[in-house]
DSSP file (Angstrom, degrees, kcal/mol; ACC not computed):
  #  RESIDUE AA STRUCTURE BP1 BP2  ACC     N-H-->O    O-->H-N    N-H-->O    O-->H-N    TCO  KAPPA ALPHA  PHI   PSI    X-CA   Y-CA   Z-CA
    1    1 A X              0   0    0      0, 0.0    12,-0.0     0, 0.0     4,-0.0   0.000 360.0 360.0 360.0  96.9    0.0    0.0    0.0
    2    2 A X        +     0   0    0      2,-0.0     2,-0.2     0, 0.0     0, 0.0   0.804 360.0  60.9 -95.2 -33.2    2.0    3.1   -1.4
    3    3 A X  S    S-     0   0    0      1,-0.0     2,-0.3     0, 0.0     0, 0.0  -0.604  86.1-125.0 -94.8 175.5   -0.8    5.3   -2.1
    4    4 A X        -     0   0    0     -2,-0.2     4,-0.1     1,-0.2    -2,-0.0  -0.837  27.2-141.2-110.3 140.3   -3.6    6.5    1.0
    5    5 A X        -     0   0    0     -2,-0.3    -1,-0.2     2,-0.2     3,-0.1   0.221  17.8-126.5-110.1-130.9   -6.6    5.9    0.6
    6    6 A X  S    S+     0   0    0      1,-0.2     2,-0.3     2,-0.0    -1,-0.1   0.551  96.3  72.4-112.6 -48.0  -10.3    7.8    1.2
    7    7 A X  S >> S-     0   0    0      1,-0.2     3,-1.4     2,-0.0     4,-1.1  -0.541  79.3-143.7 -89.4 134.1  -11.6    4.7    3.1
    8    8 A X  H >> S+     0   0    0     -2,-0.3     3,-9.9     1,-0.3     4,-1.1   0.954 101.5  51.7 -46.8 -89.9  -10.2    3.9    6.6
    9    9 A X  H 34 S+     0   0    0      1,-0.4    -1,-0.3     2,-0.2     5,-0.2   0.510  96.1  67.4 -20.0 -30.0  -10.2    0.3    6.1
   10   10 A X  H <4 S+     0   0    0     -3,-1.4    -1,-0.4     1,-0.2    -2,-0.2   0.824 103.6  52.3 -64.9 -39.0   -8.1    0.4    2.6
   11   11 A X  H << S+     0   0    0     -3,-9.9     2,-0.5    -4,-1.1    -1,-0.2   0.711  84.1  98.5 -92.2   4.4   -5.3    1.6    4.7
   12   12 A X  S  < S-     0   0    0     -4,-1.1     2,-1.2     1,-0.1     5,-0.1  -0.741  77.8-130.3 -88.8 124.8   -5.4   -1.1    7.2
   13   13 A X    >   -     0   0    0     -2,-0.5     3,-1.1     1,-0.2     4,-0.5  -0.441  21.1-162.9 -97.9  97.9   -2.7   -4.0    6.4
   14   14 A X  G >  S+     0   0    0     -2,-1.2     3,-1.3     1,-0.2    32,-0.3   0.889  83.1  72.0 -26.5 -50.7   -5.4   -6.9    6.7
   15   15 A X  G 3  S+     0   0    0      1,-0.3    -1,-0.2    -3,-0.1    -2,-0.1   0.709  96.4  43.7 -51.7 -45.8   -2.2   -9.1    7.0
   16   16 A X  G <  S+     0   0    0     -3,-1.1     2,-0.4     2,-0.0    -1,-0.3   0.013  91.1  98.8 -98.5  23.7   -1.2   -7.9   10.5
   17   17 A X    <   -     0   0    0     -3,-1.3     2,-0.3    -4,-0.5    29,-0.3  -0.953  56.9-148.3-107.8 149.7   -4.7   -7.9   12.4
   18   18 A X        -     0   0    0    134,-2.9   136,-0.3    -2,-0.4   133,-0.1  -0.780  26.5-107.8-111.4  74.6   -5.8  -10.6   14.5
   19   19 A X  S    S+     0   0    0     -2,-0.3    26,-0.1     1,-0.1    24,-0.1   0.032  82.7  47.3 -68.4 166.9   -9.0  -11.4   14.8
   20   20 A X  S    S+     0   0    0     22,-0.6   131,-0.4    24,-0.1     2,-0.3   0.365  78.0 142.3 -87.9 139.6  -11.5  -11.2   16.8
   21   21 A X  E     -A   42   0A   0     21,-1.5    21,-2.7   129,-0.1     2,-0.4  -0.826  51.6-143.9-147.5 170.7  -11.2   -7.8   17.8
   22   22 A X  E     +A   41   0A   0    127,-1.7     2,-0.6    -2,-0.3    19,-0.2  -0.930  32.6 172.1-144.5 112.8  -13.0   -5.2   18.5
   23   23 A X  E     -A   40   0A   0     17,-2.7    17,-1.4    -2,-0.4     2,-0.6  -0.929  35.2-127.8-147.2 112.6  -11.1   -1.0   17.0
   24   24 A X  E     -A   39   0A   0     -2,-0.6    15,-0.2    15,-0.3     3,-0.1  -0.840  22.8-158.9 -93.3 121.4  -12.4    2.0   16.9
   25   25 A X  E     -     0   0A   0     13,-1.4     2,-0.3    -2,-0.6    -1,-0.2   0.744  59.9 -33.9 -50.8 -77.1  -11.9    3.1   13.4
   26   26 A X  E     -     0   0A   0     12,-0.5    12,-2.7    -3,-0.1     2,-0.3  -0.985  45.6-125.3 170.2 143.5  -12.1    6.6   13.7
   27   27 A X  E     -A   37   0A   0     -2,-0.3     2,-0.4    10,-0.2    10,-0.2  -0.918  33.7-170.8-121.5 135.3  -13.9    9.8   15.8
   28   28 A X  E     -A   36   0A   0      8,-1.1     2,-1.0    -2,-0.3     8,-0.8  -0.976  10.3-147.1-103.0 137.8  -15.8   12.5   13.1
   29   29 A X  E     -A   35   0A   0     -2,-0.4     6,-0.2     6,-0.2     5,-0.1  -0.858   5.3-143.3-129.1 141.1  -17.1   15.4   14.4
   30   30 A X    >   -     0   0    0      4,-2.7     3,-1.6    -2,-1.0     5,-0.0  -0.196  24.9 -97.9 -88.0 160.1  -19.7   17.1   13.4
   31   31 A X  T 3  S+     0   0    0      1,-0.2    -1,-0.1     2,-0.1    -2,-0.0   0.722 115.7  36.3 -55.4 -18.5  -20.7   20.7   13.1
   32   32 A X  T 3  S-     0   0    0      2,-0.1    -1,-0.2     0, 0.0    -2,-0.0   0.041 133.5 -91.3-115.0  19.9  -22.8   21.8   16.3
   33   33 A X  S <  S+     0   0    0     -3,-1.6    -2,-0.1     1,-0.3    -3,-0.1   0.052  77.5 148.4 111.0 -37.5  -20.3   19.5   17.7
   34   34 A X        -     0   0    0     -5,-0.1    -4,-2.7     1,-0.1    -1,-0.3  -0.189  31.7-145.3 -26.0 114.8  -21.5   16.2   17.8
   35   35 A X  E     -A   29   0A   0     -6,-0.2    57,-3.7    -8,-0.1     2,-0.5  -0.811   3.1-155.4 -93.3 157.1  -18.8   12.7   17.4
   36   36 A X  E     -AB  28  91A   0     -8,-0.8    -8,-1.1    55,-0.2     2,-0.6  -0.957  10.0-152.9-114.0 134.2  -19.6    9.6   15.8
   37   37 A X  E     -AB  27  90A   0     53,-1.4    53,-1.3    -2,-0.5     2,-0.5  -0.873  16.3-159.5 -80.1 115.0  -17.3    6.9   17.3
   38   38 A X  E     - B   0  89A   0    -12,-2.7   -13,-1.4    -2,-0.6   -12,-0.5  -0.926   6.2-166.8-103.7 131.9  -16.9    4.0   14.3
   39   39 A X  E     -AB  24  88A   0     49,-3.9    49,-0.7    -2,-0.5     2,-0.6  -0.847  18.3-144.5-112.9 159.5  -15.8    0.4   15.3
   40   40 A X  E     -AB  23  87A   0    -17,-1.4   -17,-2.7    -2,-0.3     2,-0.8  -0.994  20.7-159.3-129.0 107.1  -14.5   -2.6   12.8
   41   41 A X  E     -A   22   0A   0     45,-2.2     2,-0.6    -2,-0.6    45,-0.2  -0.862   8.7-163.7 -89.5 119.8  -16.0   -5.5   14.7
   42   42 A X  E     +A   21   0A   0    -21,-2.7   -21,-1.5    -2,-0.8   -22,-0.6  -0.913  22.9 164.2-106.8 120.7  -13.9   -8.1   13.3
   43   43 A X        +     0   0    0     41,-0.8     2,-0.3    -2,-0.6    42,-0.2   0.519  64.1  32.5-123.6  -8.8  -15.4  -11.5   13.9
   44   44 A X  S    S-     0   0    0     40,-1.0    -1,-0.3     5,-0.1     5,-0.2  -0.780  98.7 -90.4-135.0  97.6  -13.3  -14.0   11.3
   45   45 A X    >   -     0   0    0     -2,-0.3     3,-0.8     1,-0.1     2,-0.4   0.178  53.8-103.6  10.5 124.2   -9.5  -13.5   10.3
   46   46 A X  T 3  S+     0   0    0    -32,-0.3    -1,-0.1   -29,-0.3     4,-0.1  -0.681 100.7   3.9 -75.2 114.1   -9.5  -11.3    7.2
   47   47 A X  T 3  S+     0   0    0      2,-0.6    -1,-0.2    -2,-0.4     3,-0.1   0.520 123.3  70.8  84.5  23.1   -8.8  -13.4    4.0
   48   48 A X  S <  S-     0   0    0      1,-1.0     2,-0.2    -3,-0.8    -2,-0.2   0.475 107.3  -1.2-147.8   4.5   -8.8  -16.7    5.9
   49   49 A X        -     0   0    0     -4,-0.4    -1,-1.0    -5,-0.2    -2,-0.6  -0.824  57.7-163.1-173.0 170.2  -12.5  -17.4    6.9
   50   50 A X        -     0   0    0     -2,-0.2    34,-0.2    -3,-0.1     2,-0.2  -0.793  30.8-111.9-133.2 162.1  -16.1  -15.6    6.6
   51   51 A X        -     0   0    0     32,-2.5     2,-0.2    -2,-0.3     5,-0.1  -0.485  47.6 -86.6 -74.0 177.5  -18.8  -16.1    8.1
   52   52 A X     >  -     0   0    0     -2,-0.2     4,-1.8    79,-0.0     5,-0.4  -0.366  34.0-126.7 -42.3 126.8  -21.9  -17.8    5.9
   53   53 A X  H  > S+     0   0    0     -2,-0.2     4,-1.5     2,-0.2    76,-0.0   0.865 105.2  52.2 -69.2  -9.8  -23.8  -15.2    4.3
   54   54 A X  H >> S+     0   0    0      2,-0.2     3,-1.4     3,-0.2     4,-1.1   0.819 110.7  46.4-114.0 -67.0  -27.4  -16.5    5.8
   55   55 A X  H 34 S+     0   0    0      1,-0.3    83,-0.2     2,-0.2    -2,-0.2   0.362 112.0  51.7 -80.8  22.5  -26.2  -16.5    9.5
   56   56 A X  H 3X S+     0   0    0     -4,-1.8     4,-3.0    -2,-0.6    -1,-0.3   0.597 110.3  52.4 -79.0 -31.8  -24.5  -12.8    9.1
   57   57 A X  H <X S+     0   0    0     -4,-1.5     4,-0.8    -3,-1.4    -2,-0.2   0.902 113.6  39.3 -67.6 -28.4  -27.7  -12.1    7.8
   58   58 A X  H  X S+     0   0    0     -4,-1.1     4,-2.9    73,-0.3     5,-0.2   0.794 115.0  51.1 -47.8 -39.0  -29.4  -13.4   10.9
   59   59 A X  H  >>S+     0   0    0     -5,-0.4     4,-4.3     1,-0.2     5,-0.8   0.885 106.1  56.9 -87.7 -27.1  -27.0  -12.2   13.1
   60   60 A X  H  <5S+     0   0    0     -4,-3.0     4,-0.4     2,-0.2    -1,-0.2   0.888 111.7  45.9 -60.5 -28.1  -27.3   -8.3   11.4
   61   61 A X  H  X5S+     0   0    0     -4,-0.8     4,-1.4     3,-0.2    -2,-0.2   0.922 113.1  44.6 -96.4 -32.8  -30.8   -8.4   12.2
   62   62 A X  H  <5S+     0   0    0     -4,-2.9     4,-0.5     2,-0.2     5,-0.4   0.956 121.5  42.7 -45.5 -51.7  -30.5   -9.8   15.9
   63   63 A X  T >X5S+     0   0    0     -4,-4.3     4,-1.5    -5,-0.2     3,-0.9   0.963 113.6  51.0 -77.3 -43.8  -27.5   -7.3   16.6
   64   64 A X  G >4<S+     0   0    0     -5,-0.8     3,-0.5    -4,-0.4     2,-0.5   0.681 117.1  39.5 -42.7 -84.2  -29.3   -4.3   14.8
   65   65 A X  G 3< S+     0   0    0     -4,-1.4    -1,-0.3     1,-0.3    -2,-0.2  -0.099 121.9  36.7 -78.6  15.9  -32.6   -4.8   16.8
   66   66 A X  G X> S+     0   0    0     -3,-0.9     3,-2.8    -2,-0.5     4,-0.7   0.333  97.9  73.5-108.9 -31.7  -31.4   -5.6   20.3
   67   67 A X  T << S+     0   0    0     -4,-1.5     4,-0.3    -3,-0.5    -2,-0.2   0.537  91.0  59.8 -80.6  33.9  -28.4   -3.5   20.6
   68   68 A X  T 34 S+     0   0    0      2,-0.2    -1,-0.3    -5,-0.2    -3,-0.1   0.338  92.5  68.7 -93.0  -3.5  -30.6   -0.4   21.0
   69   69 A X  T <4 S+     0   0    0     -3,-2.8    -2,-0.2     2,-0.1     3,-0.1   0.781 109.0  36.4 -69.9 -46.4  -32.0   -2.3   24.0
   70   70 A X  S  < S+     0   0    0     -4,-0.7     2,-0.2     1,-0.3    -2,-0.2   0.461 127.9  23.0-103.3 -12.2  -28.4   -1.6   25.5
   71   71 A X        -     0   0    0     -4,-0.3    -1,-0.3    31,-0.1     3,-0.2  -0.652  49.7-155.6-171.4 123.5  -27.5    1.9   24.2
   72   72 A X  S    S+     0   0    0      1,-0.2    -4,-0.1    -2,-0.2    -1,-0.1   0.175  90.2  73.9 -93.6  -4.2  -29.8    4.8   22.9
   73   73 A X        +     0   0    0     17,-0.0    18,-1.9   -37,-0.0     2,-0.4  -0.189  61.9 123.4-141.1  56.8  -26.3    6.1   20.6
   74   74 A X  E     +C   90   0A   0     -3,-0.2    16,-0.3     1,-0.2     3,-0.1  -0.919  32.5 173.3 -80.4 121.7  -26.5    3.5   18.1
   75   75 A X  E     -     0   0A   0     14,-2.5     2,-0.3    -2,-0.4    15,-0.2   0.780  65.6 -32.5 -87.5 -35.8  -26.8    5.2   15.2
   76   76 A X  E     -C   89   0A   0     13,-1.1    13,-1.0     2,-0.1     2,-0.4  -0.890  43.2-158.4-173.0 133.7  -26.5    1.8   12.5
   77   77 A X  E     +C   88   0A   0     11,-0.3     2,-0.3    -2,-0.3    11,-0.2  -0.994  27.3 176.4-125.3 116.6  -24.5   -1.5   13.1
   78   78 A X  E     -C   87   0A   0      9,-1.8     9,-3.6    -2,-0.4     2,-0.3  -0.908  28.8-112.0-142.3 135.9  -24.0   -3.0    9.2
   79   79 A X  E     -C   86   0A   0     -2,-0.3     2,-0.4     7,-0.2     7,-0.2  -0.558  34.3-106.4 -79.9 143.2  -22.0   -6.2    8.1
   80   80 A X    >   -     0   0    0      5,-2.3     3,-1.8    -2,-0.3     5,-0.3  -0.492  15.7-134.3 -49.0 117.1  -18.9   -5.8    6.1
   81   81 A X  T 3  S+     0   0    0     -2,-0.4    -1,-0.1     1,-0.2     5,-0.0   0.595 109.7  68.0 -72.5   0.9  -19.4   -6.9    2.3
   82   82 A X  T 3  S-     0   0    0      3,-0.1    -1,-0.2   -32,-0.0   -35,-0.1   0.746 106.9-132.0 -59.9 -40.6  -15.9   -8.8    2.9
   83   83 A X  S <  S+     0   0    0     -3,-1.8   -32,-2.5     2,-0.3    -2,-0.1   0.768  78.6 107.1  88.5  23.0  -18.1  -11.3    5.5
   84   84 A X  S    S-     0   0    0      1,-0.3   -40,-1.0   -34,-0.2   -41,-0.8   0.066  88.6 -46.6-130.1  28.1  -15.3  -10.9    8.3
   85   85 A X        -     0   0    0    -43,-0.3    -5,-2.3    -5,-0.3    -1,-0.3  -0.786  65.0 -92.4 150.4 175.0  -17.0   -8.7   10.8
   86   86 A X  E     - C   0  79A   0    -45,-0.2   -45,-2.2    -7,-0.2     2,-0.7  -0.907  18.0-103.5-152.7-160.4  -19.0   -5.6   11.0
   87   87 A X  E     +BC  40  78A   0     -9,-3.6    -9,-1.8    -2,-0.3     2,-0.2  -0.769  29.4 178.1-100.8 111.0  -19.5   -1.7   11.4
   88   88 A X  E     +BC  39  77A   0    -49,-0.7   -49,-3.9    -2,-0.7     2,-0.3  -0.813   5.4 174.5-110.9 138.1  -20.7   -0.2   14.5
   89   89 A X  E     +BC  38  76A   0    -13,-1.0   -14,-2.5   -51,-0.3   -13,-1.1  -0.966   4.6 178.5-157.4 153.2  -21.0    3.1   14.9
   90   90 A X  E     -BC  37  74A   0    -53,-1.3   -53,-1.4    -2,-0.3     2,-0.4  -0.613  17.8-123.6-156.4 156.0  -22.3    5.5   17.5
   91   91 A X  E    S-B   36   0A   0    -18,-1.9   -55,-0.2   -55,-0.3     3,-0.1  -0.988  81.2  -4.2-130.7 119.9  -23.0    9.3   18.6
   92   92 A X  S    S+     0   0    0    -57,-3.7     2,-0.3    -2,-0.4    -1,-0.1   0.791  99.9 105.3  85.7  10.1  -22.1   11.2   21.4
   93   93 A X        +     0   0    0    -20,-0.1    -1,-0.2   -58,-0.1    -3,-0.1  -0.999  36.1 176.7-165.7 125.9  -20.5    8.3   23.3
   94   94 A X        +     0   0    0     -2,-0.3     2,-0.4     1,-0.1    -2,-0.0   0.563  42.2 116.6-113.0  -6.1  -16.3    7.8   23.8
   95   95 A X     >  -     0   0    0      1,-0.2     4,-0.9     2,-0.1    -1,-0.1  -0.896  35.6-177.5-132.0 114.3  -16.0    4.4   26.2
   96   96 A X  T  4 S+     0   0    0     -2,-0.4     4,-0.4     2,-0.2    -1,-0.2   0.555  82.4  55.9 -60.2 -34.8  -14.5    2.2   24.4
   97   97 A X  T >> S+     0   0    0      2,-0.2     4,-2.1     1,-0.2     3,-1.1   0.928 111.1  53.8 -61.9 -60.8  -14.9   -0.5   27.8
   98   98 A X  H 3> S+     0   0    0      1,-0.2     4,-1.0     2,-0.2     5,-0.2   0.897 103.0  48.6  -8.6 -94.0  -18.7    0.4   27.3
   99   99 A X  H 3X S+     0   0    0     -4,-0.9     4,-1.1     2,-0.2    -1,-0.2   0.627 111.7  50.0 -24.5 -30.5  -19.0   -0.5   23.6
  100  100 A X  H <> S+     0   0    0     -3,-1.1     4,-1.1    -4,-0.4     3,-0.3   0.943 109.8  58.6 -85.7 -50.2  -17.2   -4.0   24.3
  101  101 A X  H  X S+     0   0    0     -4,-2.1     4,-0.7     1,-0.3    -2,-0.2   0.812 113.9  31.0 -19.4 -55.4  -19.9   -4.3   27.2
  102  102 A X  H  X S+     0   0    0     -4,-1.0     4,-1.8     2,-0.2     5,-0.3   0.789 113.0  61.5 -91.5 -15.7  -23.1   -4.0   25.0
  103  103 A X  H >X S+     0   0    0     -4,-1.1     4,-2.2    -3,-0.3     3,-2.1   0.897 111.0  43.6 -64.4 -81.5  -21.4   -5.7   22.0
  104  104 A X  H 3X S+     0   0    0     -4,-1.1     4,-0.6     1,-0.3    -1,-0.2   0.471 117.1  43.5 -28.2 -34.8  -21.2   -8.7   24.6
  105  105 A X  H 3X S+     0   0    0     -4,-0.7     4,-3.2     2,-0.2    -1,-0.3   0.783 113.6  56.6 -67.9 -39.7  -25.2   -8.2   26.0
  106  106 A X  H <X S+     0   0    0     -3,-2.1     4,-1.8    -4,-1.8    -2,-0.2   0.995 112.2  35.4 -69.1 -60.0  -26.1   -7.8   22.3
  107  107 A X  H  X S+     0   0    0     -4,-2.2     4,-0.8    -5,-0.3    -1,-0.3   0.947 114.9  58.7 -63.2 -24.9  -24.6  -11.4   21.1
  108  108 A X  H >X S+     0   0    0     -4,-0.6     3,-1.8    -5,-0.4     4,-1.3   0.992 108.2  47.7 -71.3 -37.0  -25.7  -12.9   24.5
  109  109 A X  H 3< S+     0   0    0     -4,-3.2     4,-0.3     1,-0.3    -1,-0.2   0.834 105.5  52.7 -61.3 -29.1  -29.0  -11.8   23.4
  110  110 A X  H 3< S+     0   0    0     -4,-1.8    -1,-0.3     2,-0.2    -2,-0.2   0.317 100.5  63.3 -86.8  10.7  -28.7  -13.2   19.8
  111  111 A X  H << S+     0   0    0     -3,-1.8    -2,-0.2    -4,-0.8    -1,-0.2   0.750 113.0  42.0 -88.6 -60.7  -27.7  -17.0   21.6
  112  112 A X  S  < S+     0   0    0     -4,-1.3     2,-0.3    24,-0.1    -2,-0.2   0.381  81.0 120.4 -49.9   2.6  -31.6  -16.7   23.2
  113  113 A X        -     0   0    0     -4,-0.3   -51,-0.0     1,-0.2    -3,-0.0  -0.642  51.5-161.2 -96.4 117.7  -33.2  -15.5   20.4
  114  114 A X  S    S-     0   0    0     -2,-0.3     2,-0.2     2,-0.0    -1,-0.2   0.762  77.7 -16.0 -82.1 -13.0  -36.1  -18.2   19.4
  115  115 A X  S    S-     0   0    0     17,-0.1     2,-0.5   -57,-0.0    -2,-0.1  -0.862  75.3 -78.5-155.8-144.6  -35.9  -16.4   16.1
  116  116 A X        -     0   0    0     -2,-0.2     3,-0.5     3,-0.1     2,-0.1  -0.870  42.6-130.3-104.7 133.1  -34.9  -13.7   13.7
  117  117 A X  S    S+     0   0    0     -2,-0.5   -52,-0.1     1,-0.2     3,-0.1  -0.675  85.4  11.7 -80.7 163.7  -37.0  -10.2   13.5
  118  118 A X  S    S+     0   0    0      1,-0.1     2,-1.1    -2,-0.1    -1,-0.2   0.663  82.1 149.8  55.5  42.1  -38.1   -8.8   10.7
  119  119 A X        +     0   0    0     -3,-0.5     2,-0.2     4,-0.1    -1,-0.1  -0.699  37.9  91.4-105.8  90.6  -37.4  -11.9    8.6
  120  120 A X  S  > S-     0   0    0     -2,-1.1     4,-1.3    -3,-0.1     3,-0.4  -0.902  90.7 -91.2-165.4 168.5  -39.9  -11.7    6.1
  121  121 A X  T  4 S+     0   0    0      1,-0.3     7,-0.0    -2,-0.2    -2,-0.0   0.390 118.2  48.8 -82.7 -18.1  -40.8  -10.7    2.9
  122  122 A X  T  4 S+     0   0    0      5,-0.1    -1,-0.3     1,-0.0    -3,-0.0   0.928 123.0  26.2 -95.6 -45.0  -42.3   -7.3    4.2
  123  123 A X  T  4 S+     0   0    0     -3,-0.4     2,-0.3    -5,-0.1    -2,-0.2   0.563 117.4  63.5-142.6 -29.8  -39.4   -6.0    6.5
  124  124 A X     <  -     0   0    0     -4,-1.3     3,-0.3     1,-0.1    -5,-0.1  -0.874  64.1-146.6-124.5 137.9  -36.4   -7.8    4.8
  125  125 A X  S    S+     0   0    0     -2,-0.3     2,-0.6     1,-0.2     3,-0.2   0.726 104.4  23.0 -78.3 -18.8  -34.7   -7.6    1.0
  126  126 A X  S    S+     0   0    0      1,-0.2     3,-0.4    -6,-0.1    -1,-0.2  -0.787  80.2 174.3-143.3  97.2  -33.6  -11.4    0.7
  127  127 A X  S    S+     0   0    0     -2,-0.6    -1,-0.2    -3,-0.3    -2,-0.1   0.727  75.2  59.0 -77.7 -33.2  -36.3  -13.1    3.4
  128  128 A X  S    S+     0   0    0      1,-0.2     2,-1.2    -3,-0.2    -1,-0.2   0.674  82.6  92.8 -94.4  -3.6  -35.3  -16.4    2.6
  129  129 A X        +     0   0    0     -3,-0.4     2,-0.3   -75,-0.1    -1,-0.2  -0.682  61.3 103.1 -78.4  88.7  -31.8  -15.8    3.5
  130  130 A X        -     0   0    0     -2,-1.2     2,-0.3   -73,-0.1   -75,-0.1  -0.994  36.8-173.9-165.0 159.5  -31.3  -16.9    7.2
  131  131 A X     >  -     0   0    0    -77,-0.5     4,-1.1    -2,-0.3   -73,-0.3  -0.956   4.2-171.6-144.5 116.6  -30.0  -19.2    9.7
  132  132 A X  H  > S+     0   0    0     -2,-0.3     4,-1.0     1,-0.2     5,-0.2   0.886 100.4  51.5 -64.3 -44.7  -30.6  -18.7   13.7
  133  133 A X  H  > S+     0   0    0      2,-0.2     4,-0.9     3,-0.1    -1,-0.2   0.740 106.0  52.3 -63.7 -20.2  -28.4  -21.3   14.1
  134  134 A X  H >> S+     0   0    0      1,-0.2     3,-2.8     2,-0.2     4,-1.3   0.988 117.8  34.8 -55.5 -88.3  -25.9  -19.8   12.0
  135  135 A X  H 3X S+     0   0    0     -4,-1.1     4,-0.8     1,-0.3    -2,-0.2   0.260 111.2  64.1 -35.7  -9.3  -25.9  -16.5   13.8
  136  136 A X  H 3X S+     0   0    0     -4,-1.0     4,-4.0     2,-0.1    -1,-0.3   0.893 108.6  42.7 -73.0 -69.0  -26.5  -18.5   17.0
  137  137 A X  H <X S+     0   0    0     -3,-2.8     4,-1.7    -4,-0.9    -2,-0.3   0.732 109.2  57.5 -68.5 -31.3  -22.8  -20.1   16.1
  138  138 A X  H  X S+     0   0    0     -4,-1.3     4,-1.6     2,-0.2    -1,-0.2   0.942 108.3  46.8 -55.1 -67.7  -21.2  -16.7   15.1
  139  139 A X  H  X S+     0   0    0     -4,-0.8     4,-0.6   -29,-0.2    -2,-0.2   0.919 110.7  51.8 -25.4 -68.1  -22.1  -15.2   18.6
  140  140 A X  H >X S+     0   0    0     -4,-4.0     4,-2.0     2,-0.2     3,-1.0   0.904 111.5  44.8 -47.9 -54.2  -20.8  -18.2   20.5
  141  141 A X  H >< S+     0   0    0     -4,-1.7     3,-1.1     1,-0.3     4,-0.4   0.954 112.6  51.4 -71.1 -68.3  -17.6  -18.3   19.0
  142  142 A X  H 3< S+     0   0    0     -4,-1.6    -1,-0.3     2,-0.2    -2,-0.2   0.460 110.5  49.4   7.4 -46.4  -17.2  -14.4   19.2
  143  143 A X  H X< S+     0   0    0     -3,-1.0     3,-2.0    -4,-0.6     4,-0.2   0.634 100.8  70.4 -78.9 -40.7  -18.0  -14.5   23.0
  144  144 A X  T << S+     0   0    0     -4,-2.0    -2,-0.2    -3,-1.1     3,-0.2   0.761 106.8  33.0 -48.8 -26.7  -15.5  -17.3   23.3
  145  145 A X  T >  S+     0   0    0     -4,-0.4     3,-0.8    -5,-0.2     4,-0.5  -0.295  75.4 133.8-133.0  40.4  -12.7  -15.2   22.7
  146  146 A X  G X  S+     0   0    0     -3,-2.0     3,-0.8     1,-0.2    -1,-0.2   0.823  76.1  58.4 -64.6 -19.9  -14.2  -11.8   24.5
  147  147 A X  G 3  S+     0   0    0      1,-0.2     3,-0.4    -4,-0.2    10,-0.2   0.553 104.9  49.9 -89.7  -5.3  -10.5  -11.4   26.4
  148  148 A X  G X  S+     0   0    0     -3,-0.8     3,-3.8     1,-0.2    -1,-0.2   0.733  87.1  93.3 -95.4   3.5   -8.9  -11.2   22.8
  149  149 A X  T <  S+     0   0    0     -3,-0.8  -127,-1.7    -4,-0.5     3,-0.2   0.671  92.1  42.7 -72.8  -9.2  -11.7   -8.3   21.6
  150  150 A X  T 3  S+     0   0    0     -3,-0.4    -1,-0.3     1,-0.2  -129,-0.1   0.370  92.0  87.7-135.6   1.2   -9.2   -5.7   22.6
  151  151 A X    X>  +     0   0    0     -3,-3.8     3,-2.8  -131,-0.4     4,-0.5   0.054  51.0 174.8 -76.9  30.2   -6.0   -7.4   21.1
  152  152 A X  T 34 S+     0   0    0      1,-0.4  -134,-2.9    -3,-0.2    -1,-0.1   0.584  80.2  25.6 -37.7 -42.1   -6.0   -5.9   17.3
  153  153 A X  T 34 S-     0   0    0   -136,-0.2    -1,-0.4     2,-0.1     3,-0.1  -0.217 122.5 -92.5-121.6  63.1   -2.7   -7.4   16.2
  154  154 A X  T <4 S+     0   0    0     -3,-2.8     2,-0.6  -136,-0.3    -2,-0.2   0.533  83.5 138.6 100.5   7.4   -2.6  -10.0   18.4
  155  155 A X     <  -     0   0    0     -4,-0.5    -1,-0.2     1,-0.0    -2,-0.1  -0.652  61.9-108.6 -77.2 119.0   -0.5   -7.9   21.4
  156  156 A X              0   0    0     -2,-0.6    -5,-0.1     1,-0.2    -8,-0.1  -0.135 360.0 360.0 -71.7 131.9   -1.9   -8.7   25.0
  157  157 A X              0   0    0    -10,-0.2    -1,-0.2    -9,-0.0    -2,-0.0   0.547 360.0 360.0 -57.3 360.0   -3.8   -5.5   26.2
């Protein structure tokens, strides 16, 4: 990578992170003051697993619709079109210890969840693509390693 690029993520050498991890991206700040905190939830090693495209979709709509349960300055939590994690990002809120806090409530909620919301044909573009059990298994494993979330290359915090 010689040239910089517009998008954060372009400049990040995939090759030395160690997932799963949990990195605030990058603080914007707004005019009347306002910051957006962005995070790259990284849930699979980049170029060396994915998740399954129908239990990220499961699991986008479980984390979307419960983690507002756990913090009122969600603005939009969206999967990566890579399939190796995704993008959280938030207003008005700086602790980082926090964030790992509701990420962790949010998946334990999506390991009880007897199913997916808004999985249907009305509320959802691809309706028949989902697996609770996928997104079940995505969680778990994720939660499994909550003491590495804060390692990014793989350095002990």
């Amino acid at each position: 990578m010689t040239k910089k690029m517009n998008v954060e993520s372009f400049n990040l050498d995939h090759t030395k992170v160690v997932a799963p991890y949990v990195r605030l991206v990058g603080v914007t700040s707004g005019h009347n003051g306002d910051e957006i905190h962005k995070y790259d939830l990284r849930f699979t090693q980049p170029n060396k697993a994915h998740m399954k495209m129908d239990g990220l979709h499961s699991l986008e709509h479980l984390m979307a619709e419960n983690i507002r349960n756990h913090m009122t300055n969600v603005i939009d939590i969206g999967p990566m079109g890579c399939q190796t994690g995704f993008y959280l990002s938030v207003i008005n809120h700086n602790d980082y210890d926090e964030v790992l806090v509701v990420i962790e409530k949010t998946l334990n909620d999506v390991l009880e969840a007897s199913e997916v919301p808004a999985c249907n044909e009305v509320q959802c573009g691809w309706a028949a693509n989902h697996s609770l059990e996928g997104a079940k298994d995505i969680a778990r494993d994720m939660l499994t390693k909550r003491d590495e979330w804060k390692n990014v290359f793989g350095e002990e915090a």
